[in-house]
C-alpha positions in Angstrom: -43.3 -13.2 31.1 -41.9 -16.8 30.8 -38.4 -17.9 31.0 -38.3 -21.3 31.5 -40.3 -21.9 34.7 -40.2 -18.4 35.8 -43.8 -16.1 35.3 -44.4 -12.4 36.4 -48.3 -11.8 36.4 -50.5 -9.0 37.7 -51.1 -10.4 41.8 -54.9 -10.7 42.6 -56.5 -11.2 45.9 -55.4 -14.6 46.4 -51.7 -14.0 46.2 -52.0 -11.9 49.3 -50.5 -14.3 51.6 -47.5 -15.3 49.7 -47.0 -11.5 48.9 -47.2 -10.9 52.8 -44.7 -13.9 53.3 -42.8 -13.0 50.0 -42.4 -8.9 51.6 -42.1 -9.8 54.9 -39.1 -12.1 54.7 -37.3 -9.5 52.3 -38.1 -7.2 55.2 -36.4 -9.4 57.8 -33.4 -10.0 55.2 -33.3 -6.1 54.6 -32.9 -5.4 58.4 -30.6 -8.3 59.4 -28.3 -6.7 56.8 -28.5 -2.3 58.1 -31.2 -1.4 55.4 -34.0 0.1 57.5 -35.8 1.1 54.5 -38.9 -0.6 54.4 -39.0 -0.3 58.1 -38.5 -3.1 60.4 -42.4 -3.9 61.2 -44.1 -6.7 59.1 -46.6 -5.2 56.7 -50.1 -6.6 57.3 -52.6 -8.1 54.9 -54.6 -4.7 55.0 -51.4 -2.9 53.5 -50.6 -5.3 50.9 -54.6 -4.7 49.8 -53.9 -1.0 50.1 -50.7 -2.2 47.6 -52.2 -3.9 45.0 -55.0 -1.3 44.9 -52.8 1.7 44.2 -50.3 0.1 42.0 -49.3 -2.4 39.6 -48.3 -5.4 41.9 -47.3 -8.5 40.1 -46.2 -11.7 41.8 -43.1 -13.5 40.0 -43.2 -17.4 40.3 -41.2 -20.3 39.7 -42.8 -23.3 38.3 -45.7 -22.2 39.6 -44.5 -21.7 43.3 -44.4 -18.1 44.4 -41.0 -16.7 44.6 -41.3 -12.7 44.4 -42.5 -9.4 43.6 -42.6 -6.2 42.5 -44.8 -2.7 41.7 -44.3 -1.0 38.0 -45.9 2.3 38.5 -46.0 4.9 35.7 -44.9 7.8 37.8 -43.4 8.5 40.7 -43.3 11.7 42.6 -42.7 11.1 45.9 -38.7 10.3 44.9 -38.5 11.7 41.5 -40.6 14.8 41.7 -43.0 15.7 38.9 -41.7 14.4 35.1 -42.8 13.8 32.1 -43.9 10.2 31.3 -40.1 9.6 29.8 -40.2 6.1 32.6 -41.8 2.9 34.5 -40.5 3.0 37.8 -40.3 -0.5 40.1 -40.5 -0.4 43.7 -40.7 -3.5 46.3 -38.6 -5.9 43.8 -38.3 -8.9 46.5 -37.6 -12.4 46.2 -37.9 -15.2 48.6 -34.4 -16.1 50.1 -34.2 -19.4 49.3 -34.0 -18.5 45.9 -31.4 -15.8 45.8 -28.7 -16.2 43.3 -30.8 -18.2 40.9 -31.1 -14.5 38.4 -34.4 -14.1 39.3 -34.5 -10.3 40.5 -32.2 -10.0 37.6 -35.5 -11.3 35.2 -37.7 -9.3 36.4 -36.2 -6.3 35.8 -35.7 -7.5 32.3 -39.5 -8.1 32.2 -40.1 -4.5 34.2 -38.1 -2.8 31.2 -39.5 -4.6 28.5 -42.5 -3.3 30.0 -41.6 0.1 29.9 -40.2 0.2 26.5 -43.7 -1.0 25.5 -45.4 1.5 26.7 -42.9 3.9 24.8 -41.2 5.2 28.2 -37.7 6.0 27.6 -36.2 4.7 30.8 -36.9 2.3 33.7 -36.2 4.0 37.1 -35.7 2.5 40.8 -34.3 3.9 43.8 -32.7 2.2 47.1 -30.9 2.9 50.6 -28.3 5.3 49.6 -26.3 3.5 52.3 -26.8 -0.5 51.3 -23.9 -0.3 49.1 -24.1 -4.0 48.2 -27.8 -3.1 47.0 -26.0 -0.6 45.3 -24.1 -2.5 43.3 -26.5 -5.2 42.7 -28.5 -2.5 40.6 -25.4 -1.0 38.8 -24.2 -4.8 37.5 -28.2 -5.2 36.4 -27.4 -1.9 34.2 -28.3 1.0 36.0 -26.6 4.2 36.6 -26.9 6.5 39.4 -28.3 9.5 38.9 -28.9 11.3 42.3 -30.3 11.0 45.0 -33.2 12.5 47.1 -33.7 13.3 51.2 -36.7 12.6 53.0 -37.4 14.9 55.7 -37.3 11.6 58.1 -33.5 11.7 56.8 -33.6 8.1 54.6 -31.2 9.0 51.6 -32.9 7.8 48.6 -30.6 6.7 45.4 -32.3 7.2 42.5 -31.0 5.6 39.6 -32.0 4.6 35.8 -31.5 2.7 32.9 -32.4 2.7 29.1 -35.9 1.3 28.8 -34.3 -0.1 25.2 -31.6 -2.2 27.1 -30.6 -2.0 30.5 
């Protein structure tokens, strides 16, 4: 994707560290603010390998600087249960805190839906900390509905919510 100086692109092995710095600060910003859930420990390179191995992680950047990320997966069990392949899901959308506000998490998901409308999915799906209400909201102005929620047995209250893949 381009929009002006802005590029999403399918992260290789040499966007680990920026990913790691990219995560780990959303991590920091996540816990600062009550939302425990990516955990409060820093991920390490070896996970962020593991990452990029078992999903589609892209790194978003911004005239040519490294500025976020996010996964697109295909399916998604673990919070949405077993379905048929009606949706892309995105997990890990992060973006580096010096460049909040700029609309950037706000192009990517344009770029993950486009991406699931191409591959004929009906909807995009993402879900959050039932409990980070201005998460919450962040989601719903972006075009996404709730649509319920799921409890893991460690207690984290997952909200799961959706949007047309046609138009969010």
């Amino acid at each position: 994707m381009e929009k002006g100086a802005i590029s999403v692109s399918r992260a290789e092995l040499g966007d680990v560290a920026d990913l790691l710095a990219i995560l780990n600060g959303a991590t920091q910003y996540k816990v600062e603010r009550g939302d425990m859930a990516w955990g409060s420990e820093a991920r390490s390179e070896q996970r962020v390998r593991d990452a990029m191995a078992e999903s589609q992680m892209y790194i978003v950047r911004q005239d040519g600087r490294s500025v976020g990320t996010t996964c697109l997966q295909w399916d998604d069990e673990h919070y949405w249960g077993k379905q048929q392949p009606i949706a892309g899901y995105i997990h890990g959308l992060a973006v580096e805190s010096s460049v909040h506000g700029q609309g950037i998490g706000a192009m990517v998901i344009e770029w993950a839906r486009h991406q699931a409308f191409l591959q004929g999915r009906q909807f995009l799906r993402l879900d959050c900390s039932a409990r980070n209400a201005g998460l919450c909201r962040y989601y719903e102005r972006q075009g996404f509905i709730q649509v319920g929620q799921r409890v893991l047995q460690s207690g984290y209250i997952a909200a799961l919510y959706q949007c047309e893949a046609s138009h969010c």
